[in-house]
N, C-alpha and C positions, 0 to 999 in steps of 0.2 A: 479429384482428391487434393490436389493442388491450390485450392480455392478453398477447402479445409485448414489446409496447413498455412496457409496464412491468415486468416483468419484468427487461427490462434493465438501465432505469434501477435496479432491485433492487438489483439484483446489482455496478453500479457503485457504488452507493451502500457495499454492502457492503464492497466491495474498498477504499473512502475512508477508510472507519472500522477495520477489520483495517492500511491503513499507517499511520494517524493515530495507533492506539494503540501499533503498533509504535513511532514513533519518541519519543512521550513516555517510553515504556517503560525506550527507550535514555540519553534527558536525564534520566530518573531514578535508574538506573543509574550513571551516568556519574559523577550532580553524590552517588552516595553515598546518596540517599535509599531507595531499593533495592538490597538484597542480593541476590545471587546465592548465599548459600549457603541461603538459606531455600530448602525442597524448593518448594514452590508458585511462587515467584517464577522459579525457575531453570528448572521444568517450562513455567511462560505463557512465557517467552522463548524456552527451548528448540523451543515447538513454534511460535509466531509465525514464529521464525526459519525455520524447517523450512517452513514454508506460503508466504512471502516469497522465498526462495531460487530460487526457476525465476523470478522476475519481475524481480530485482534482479540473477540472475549475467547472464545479454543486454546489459544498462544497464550494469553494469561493467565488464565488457569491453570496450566500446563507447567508456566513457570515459575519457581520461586519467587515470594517477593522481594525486592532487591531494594529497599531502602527508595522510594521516589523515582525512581531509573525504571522507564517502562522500556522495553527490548522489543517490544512484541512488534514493532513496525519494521526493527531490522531483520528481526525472524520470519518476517512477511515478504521482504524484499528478498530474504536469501531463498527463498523457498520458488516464489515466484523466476531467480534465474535460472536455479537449478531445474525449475519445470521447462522456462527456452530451452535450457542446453541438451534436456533431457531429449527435447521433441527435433530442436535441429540436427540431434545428432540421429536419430530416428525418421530422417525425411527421407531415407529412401522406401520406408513402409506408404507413405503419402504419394509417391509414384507410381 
């Protein structure tokens, strides 16, 4: 059960680092330091986006529109800690 319980925390872990770089991605995009017409560039966003998309549409539906300001990636990140803290604090059930 021990090989469960990490595992998990993996896999959160992953999902941290897959929205994290997604949303630098975006601030660099944004502020111009990233192209989107360079094929590479527009291909890692392309599919980020694509991988993101079943986790973010739920979240933004769910939330008001807020004028341009999408949240739904910090909504995703906050949710995702609170799922670690939830399971680390519960590791002695994985025992």
């Amino acid at each position: 059960m021990l090989s469960l319980f990490q595992i998990l925390l993996m896999l959160i872990s992953i999902a941290q680092f897959i929205i994290i770089a997604h949303i630098i991605m975006s601030w660099l995009i944004n502020f111009g330091v990233l192209n989107l017409h360079q094929p590479i560039v527009a291909q890692l966003w392309q599919g980020l986006s694509q991988l993101l998309e079943p986790i973010y549409g739920p979240i933004r539906r769910f939330l008001p529109p807020m004028g341009g300001l999408d949240l739904a990636p910090l909504i995703a990140i906050l949710a995702l800690f609170a799922m670690e803290t939830i399971i680390r604090n519960n590791a002695m059930a994985f025992m």
